[in-house]
Biopython code that builds the backbone (N, CA, C, O; Angstrom):
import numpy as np
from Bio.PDB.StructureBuilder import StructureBuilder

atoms = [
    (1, "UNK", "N", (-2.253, -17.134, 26.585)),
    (1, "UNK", "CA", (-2.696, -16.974, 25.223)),
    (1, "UNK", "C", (-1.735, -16.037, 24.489)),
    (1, "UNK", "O", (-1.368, -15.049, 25.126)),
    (2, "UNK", "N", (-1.320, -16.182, 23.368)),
    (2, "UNK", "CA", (-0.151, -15.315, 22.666)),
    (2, "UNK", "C", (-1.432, -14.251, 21.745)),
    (2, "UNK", "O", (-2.589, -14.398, 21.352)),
    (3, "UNK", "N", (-0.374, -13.160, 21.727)),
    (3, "UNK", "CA", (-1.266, -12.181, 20.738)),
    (3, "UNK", "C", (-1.212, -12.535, 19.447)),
    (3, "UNK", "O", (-0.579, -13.485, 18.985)),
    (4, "UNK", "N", (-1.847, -11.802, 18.894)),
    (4, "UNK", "CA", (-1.972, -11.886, 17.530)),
    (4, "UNK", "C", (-0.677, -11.146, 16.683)),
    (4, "UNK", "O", (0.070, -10.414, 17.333)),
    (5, "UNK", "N", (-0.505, -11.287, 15.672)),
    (5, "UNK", "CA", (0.579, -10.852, 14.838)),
    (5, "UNK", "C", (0.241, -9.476, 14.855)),
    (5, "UNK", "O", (1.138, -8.697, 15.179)),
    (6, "UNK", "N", (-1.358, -8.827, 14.446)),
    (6, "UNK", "CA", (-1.699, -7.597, 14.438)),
    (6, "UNK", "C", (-1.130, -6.902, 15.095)),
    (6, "UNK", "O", (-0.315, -6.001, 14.897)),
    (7, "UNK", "N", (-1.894, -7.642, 16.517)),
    (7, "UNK", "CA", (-1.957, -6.643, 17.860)),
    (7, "UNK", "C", (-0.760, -6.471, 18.066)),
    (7, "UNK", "O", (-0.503, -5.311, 18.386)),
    (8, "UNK", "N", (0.499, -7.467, 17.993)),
    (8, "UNK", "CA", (1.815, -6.838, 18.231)),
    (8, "UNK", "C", (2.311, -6.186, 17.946)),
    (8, "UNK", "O", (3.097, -5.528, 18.629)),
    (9, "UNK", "N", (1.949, -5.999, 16.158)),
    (9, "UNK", "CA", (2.629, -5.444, 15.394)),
    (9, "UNK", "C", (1.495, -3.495, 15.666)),
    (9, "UNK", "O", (1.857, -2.342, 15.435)),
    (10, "UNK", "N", (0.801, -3.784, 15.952)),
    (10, "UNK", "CA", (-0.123, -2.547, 16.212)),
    (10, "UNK", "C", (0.658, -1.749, 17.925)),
    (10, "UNK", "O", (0.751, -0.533, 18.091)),
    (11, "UNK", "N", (1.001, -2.551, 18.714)),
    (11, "UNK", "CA", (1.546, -2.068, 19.544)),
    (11, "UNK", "C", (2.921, -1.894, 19.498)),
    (11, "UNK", "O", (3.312, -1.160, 20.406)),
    (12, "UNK", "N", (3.795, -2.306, 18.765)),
    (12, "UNK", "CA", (5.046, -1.876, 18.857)),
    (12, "UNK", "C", (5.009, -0.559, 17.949)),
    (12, "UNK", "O", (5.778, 0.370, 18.199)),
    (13, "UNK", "N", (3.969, -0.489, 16.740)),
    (13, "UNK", "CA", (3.664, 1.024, 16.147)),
    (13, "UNK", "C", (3.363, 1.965, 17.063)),
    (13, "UNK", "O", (3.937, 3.054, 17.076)),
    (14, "UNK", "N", (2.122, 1.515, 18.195)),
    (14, "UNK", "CA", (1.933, 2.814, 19.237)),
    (14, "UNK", "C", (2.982, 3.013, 19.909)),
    (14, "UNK", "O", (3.042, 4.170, 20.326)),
    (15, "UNK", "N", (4.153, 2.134, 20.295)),
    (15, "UNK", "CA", (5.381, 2.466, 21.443)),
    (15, "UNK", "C", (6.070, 3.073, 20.320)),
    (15, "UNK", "O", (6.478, 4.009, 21.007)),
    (16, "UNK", "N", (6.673, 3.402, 18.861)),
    (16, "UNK", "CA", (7.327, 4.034, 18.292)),
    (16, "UNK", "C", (6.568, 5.242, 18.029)),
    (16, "UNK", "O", (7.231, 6.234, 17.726)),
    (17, "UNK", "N", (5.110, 5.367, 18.094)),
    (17, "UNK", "CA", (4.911, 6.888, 18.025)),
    (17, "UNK", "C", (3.731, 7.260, 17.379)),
    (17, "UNK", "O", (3.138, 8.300, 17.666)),
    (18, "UNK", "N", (3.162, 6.072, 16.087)),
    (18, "UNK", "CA", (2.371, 6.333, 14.959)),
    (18, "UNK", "C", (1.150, 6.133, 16.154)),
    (18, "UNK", "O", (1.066, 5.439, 17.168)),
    (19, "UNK", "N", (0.230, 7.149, 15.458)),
    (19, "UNK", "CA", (-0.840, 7.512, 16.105)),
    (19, "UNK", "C", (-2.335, 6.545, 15.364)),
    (19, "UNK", "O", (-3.136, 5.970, 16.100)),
    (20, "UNK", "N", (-2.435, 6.542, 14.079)),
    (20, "UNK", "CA", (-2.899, 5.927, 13.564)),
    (20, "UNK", "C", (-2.687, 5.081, 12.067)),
    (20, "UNK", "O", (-2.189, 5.325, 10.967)),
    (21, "UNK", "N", (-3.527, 3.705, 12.880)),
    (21, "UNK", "CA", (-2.587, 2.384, 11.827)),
    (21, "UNK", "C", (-3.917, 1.706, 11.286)),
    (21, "UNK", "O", (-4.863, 1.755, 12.073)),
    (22, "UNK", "N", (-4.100, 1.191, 10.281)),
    (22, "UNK", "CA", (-5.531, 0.340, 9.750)),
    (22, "UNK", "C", (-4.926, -0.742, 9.401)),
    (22, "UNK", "O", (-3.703, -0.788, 9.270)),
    (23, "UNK", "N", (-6.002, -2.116, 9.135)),
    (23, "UNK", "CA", (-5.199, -2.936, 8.690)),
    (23, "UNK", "C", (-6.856, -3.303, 7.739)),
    (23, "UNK", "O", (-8.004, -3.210, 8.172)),
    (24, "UNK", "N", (-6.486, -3.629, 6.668)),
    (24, "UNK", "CA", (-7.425, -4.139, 5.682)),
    (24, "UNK", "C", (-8.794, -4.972, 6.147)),
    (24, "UNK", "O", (-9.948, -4.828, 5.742)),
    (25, "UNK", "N", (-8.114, -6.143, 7.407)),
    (25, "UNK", "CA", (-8.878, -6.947, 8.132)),
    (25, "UNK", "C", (-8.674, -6.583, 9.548)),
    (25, "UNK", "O", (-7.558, -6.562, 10.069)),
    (26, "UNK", "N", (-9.923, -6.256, 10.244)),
    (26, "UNK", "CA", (-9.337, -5.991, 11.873)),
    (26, "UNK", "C", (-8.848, -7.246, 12.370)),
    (26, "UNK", "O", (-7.802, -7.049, 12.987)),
    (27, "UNK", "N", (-9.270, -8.797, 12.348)),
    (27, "UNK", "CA", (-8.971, -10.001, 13.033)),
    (27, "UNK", "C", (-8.906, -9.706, 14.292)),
    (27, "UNK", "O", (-7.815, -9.712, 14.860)),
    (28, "UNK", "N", (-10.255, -9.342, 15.060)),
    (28, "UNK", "CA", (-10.297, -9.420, 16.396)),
    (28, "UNK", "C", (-9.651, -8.172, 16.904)),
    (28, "UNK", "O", (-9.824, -8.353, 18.109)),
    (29, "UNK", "N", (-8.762, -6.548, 16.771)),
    (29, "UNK", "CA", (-9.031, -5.730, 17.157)),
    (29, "UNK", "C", (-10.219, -4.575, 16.590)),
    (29, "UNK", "O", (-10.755, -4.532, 15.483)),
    (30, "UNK", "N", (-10.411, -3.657, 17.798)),
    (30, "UNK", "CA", (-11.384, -2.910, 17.922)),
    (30, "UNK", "C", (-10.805, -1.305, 17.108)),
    (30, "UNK", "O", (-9.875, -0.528, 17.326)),
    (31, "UNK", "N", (-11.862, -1.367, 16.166)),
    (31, "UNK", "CA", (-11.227, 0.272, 15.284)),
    (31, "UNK", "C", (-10.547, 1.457, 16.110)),
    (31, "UNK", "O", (-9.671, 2.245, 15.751)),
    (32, "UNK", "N", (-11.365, 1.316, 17.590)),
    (32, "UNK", "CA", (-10.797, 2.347, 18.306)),
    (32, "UNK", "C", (-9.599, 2.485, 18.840)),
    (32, "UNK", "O", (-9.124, 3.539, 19.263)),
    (33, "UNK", "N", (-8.931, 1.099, 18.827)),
    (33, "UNK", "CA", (-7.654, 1.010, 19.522)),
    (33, "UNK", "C", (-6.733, 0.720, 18.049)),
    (33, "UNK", "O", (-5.664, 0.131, 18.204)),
    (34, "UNK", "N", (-6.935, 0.924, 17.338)),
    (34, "UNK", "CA", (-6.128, 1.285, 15.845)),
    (34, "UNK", "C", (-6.215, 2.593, 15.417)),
    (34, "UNK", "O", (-5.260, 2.857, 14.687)),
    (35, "UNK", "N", (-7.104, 3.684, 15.601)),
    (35, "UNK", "CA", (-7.351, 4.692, 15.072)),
    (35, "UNK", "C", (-8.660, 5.598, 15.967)),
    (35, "UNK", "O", (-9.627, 5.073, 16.519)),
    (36, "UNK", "N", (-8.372, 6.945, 15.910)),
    (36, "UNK", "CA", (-9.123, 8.272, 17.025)),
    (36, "UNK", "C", (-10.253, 7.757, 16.226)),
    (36, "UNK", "O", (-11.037, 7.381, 17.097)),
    (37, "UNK", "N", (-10.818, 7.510, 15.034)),
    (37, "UNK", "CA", (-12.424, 7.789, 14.510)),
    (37, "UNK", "C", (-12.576, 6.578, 13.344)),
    (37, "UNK", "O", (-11.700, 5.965, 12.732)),
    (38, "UNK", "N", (-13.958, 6.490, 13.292)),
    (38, "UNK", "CA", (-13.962, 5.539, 12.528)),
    (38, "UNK", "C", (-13.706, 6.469, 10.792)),
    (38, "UNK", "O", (-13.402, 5.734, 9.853)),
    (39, "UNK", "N", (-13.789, 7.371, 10.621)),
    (39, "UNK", "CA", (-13.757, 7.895, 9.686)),
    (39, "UNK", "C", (-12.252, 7.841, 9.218)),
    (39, "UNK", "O", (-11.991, 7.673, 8.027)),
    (40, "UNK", "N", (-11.190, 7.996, 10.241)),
    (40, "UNK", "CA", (-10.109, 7.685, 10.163)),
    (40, "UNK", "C", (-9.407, 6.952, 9.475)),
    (40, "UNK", "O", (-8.466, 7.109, 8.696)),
    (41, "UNK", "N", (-10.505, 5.380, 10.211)),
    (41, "UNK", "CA", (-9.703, 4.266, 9.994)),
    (41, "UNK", "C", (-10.576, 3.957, 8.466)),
    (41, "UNK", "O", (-10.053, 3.087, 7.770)),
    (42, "UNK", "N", (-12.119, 4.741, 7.797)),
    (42, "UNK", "CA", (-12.109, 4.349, 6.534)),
    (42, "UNK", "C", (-11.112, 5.357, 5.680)),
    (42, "UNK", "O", (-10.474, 4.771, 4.805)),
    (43, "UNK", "N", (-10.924, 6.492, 5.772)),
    (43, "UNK", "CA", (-9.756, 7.078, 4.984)),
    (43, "UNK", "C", (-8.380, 6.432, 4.808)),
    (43, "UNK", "O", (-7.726, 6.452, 3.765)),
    (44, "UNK", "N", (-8.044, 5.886, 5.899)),
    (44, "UNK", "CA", (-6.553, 4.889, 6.027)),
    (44, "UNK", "C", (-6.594, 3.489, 5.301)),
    (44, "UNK", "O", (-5.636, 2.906, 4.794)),
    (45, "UNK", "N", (-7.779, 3.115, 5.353)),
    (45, "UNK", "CA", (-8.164, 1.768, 4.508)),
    (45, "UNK", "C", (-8.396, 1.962, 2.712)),
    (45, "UNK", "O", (-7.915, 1.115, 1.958)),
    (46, "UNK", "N", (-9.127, 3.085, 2.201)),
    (46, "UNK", "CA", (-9.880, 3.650, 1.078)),
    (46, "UNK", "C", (-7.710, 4.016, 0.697)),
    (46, "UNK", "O", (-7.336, 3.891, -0.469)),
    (47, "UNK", "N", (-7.115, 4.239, 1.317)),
    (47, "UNK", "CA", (-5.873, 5.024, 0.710)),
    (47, "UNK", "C", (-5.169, 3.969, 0.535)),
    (47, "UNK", "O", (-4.524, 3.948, -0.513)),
    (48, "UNK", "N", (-5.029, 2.569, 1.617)),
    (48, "UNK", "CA", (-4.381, 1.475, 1.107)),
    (48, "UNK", "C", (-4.911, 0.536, -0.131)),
    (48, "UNK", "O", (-4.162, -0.032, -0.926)),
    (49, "UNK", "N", (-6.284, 0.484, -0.144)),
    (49, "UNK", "CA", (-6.797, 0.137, -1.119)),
    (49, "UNK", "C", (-6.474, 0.514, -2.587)),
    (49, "UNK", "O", (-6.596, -0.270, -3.529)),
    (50, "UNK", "N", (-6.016, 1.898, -2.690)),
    (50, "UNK", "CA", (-5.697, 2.413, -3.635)),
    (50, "UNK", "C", (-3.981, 2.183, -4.522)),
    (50, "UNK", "O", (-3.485, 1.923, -5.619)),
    (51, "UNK", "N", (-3.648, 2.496, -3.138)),
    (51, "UNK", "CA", (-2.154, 2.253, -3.839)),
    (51, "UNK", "C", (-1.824, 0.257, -3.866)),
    (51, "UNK", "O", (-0.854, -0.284, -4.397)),
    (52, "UNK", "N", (-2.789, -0.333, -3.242)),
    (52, "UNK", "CA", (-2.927, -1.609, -3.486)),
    (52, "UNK", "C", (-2.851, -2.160, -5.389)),
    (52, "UNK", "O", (-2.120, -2.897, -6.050)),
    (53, "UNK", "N", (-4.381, -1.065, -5.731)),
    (53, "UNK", "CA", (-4.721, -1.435, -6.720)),
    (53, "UNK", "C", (-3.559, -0.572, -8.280)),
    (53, "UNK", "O", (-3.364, -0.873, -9.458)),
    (54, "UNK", "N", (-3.158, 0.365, -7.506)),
    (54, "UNK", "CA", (-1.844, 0.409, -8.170)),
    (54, "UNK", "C", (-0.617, -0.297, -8.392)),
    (54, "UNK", "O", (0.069, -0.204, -9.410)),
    (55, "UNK", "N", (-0.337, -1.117, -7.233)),
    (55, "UNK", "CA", (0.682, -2.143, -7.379)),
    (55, "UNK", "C", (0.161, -3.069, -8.478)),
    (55, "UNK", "O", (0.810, -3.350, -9.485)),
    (56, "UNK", "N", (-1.333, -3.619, -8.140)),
    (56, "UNK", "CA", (-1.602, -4.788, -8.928)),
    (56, "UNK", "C", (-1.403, -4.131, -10.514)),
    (56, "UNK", "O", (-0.943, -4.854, -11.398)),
    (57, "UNK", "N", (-1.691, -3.060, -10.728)),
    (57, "UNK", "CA", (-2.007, -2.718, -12.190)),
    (57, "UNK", "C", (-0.374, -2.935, -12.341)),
    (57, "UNK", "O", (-0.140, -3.400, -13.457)),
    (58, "UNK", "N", (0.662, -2.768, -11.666)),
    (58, "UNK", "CA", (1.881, -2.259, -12.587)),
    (58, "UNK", "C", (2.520, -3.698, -12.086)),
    (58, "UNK", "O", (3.748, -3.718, -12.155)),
    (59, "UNK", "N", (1.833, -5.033, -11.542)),
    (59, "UNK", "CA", (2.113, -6.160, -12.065)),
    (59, "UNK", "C", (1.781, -6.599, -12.692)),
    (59, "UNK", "O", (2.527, -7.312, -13.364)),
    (60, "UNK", "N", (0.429, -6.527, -12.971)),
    (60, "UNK", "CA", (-0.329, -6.966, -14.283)),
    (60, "UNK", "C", (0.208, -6.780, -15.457)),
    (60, "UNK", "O", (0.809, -7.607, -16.144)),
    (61, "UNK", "N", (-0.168, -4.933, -15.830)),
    (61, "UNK", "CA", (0.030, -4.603, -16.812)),
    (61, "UNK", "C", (1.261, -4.148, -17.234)),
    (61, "UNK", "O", (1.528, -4.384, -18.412)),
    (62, "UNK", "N", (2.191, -3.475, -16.487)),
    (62, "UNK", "CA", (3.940, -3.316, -16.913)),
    (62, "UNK", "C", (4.875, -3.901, -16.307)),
    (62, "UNK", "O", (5.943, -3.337, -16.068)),
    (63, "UNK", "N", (4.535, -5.469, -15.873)),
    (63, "UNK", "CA", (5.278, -7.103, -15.765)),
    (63, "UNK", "C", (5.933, -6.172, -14.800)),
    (63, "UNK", "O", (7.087, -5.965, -15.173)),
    (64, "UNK", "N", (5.622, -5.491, -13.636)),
    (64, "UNK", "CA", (6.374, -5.909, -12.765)),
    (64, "UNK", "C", (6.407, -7.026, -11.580)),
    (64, "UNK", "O", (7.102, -7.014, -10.564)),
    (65, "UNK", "N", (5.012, -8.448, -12.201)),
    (65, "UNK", "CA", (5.389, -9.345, -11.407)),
    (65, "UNK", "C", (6.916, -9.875, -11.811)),
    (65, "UNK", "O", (7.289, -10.618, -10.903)),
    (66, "UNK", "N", (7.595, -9.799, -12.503)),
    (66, "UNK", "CA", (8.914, -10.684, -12.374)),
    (66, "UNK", "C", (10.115, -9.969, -13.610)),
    (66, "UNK", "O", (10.131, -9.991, -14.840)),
    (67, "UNK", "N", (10.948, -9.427, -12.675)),
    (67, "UNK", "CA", (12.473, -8.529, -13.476)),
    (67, "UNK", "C", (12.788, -9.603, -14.155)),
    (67, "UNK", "O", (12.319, -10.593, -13.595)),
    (68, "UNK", "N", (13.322, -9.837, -15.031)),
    (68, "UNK", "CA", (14.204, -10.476, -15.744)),
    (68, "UNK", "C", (15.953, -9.515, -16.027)),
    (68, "UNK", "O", (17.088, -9.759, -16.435)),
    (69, "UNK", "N", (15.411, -8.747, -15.666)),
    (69, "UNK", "CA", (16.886, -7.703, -15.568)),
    (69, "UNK", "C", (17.776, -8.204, -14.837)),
    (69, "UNK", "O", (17.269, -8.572, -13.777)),
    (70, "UNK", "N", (19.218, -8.464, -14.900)),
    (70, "UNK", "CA", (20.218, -8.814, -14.177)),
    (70, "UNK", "C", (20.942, -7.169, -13.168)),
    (70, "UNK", "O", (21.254, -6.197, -13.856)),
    (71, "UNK", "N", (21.070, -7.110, -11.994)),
    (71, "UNK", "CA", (22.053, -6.147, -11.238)),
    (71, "UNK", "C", (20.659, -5.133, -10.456)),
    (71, "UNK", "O", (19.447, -5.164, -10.668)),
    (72, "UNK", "N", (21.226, -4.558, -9.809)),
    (72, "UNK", "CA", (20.739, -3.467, -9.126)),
    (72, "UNK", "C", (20.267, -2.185, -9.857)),
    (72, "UNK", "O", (19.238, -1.508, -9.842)),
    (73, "UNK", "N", (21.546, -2.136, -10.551)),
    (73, "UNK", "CA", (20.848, -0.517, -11.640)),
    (73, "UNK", "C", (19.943, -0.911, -12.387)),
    (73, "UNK", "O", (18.892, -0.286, -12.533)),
    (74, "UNK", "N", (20.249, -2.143, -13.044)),
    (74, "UNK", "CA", (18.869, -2.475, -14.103)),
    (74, "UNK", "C", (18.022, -2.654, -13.249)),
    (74, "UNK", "O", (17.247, -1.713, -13.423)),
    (75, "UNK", "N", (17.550, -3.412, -12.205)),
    (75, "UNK", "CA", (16.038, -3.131, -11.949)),
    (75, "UNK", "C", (15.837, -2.208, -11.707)),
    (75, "UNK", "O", (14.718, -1.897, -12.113)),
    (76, "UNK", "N", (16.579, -1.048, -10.941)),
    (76, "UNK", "CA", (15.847, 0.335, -10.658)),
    (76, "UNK", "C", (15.374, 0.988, -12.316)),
    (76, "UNK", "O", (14.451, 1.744, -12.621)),
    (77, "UNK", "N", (16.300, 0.413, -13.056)),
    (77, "UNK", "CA", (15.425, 1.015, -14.608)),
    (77, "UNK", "C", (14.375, 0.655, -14.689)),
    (77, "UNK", "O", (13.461, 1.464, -14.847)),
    (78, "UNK", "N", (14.143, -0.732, -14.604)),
    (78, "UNK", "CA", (13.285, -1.418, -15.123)),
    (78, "UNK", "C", (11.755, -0.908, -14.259)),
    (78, "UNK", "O", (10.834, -0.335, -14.841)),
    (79, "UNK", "N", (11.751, -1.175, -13.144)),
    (79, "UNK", "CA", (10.569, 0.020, -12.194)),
    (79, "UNK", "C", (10.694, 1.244, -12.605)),
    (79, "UNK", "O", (9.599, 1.791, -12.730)),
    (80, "UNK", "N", (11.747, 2.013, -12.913)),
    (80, "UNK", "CA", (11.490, 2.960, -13.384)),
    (80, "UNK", "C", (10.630, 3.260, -14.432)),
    (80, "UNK", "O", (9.808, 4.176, -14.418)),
    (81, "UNK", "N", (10.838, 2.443, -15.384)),
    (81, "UNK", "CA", (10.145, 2.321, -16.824)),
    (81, "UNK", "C", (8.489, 2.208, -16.532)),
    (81, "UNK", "O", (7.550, 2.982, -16.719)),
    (82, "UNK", "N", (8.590, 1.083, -16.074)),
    (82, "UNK", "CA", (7.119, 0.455, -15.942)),
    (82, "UNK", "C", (6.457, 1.840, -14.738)),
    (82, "UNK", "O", (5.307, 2.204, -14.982)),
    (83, "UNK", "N", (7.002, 2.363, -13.826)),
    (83, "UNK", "CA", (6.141, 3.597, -13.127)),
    (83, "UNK", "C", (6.197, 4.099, -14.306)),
    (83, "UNK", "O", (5.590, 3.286, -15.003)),
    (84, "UNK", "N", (6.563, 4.963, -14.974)),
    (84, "UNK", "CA", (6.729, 6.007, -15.820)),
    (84, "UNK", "C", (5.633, 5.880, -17.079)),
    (84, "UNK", "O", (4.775, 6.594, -17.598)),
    (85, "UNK", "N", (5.977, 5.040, -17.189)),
    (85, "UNK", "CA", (4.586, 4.489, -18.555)),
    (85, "UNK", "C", (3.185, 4.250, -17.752)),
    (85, "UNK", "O", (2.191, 4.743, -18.284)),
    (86, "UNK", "N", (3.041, 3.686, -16.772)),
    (86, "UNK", "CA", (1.961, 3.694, -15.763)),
    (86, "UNK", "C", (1.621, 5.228, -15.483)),
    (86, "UNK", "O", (0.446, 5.593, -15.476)),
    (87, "UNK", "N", (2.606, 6.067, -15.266)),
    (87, "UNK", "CA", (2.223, 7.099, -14.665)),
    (87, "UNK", "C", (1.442, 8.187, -16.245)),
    (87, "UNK", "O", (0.513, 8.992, -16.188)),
    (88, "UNK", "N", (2.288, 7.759, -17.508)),
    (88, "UNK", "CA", (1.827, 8.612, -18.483)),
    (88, "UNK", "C", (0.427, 8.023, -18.673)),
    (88, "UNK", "O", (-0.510, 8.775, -18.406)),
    (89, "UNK", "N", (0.189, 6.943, -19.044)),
    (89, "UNK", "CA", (-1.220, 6.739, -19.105)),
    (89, "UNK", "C", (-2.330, 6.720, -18.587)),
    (89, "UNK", "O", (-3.410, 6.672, -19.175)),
    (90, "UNK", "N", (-2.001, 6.782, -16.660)),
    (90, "UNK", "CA", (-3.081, 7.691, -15.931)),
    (90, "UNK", "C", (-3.007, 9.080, -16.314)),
    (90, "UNK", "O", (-3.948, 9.790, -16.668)),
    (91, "UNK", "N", (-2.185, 9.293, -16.242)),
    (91, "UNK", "CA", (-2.338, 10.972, -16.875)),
    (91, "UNK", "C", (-3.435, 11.191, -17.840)),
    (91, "UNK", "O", (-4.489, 11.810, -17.697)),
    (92, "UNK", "N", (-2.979, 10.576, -18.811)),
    (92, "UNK", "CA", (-3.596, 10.347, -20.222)),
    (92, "UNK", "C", (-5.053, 10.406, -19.897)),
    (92, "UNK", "O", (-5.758, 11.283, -20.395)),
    (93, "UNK", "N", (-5.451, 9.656, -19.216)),
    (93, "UNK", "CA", (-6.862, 9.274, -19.115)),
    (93, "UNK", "C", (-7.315, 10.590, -18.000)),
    (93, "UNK", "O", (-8.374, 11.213, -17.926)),
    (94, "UNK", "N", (-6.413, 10.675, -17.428)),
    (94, "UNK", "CA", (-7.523, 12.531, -16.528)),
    (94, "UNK", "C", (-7.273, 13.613, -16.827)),
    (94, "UNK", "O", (-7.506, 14.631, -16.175)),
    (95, "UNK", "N", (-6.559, 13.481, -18.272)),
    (95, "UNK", "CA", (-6.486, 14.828, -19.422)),
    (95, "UNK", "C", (-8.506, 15.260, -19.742)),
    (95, "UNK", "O", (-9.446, 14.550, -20.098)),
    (96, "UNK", "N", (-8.404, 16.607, -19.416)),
    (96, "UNK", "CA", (-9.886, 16.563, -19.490)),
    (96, "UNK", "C", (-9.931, 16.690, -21.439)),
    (96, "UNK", "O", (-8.920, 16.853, -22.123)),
    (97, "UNK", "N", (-10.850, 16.606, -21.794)),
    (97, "UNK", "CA", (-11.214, 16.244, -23.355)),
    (97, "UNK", "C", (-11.429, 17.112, -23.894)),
    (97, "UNK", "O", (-11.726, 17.040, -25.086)),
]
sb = StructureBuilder()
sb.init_structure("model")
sb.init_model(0)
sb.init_chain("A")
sb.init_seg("    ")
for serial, (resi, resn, name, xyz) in enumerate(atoms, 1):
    if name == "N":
        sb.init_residue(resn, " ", resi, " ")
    sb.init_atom(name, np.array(xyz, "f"), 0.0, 1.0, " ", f" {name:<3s}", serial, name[0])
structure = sb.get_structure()
C-alpha cells in the first residue's frame, strides 16, 4: 500500500527536525502523530487559517490573482503595493475611535 502524500510529506518534516506540522484536513493521520497536543494542532490550524484568509483578501481585493506587470522588479512592486495598501487599511480599521 503506498502512503499518502501527507504522511510523507509529514515524515520527511519529522526527519528534518520540525516538531510540529497541521494540515487543514488530517486525511487519515492521527493529531498526535502531527503535533504534542491537540491544542497545538488547533493553534497551528486557527494561524493557517488566517494568513489563508489574508492571501484570499489580497487576491480578491488588491488583484493579486493575476500581475500584468512585465520583469521581476515590477512584480516585486506590484506585491509590494497591493501588501502595503492591504496593510494600511487593516490598520485603519484597528485604529481605536
Amino acid at each position: 500500500m503506498v502512503a499518502s502524500p501527507r504522511a510523507t510529506t509529514l515524515a520527511t518534516a519529522k526527519a528534518w527536525g520540525v516538531s510540529d506540522m497541521a494540515f487543514h484536513k488530517k486525511a487519515g493521520l492521527k493529531i498526535e502523530d502531527m503535533v504534542r497536543s491537540k491544542w497545538v494542532y488547533r493553534k497551528l490550524r486557527n494561524c493557517r487559517a488566517g494568513i489563508e484568509a489574508g492571501i484570499s483578501c489580497l487576491k480578491r481585493a488588491y488583484g493579486l490573482a493575476r500581475c500584468t506587470w512585465r520583469g521581476l522588479d515590477h512584480f516585486k512592486t506590484y506585491v509590494w503595493s497591493s501588501v502595503a495598501a492591504y496593510n494600511l487599511v487593516l490598520f485603519t480599521r484597528l485604529r481605536p475611535t
